[in-house]
C-alpha positions in Angstrom: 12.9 88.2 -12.3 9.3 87.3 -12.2 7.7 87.7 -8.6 6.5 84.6 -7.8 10.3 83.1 -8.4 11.9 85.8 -6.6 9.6 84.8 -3.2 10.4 81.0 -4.0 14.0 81.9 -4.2 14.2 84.2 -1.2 13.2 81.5 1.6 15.9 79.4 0.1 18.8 82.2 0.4 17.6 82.9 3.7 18.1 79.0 4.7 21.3 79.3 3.2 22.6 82.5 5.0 21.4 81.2 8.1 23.2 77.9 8.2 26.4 80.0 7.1 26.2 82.3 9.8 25.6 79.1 12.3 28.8 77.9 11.3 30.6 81.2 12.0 28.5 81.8 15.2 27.6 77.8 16.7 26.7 79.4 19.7 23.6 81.1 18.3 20.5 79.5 18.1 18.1 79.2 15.0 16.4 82.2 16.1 18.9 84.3 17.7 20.5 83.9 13.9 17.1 84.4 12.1 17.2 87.8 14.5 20.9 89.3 13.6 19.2 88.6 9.9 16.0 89.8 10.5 17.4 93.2 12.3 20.2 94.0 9.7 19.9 96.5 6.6 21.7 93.7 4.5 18.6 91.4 4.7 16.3 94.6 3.9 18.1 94.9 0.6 18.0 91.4 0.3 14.1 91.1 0.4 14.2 93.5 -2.6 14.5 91.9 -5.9 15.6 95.2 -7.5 18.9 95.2 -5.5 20.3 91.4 -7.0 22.1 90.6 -4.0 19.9 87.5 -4.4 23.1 86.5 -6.7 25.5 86.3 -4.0 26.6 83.2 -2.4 25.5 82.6 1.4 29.3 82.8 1.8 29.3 86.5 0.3 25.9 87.4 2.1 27.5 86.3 5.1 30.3 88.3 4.7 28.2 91.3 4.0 26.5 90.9 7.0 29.0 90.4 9.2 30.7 93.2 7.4 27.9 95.5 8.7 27.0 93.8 11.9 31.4 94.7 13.0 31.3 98.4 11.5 27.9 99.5 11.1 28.4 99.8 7.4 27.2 98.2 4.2 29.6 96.2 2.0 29.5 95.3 -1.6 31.9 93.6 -3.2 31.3 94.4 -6.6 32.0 98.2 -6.0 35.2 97.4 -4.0 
């Protein structure tokens, strides 16, 4: 994917994860939830184009991250 659309993208999936995770977490603020994105290695892969977890659904991202946020470990579905 071409740069420039990857970074318009991004900000958009971001948006998306976040308002997922609010609605599994309503006691979290916006930036307490911006944080457990920020801090988590789910969001580092997500950042990267390379990795195509860009193609998940905010539902599936969320899962992910929670996934690894419970056990410490990463999930994919795809290799499961």
């Amino acid at each position: 994917m071409d740069t420039a659309l990857f970074n318009a993208l991004l900000p958009l999936k971001i948006q998306g994860l976040t308002e997922e995770l609010r609605r599994q977490h309503p006691q979290l603020s916006l930036r307490e939830a911006l944080h457990y994105l920020y801090t988590s290695q789910t969001y580092a892969l997500l950042e990267k184009e390379e990795t195509k977890l860009w193609h998940y659904s905010s539902c599936m991202l969320n899962e992910m991250l929670s996934y690894e946020k419970e056990t410490g470990k990463l999930y994919f579905p795809d290799l499961v």
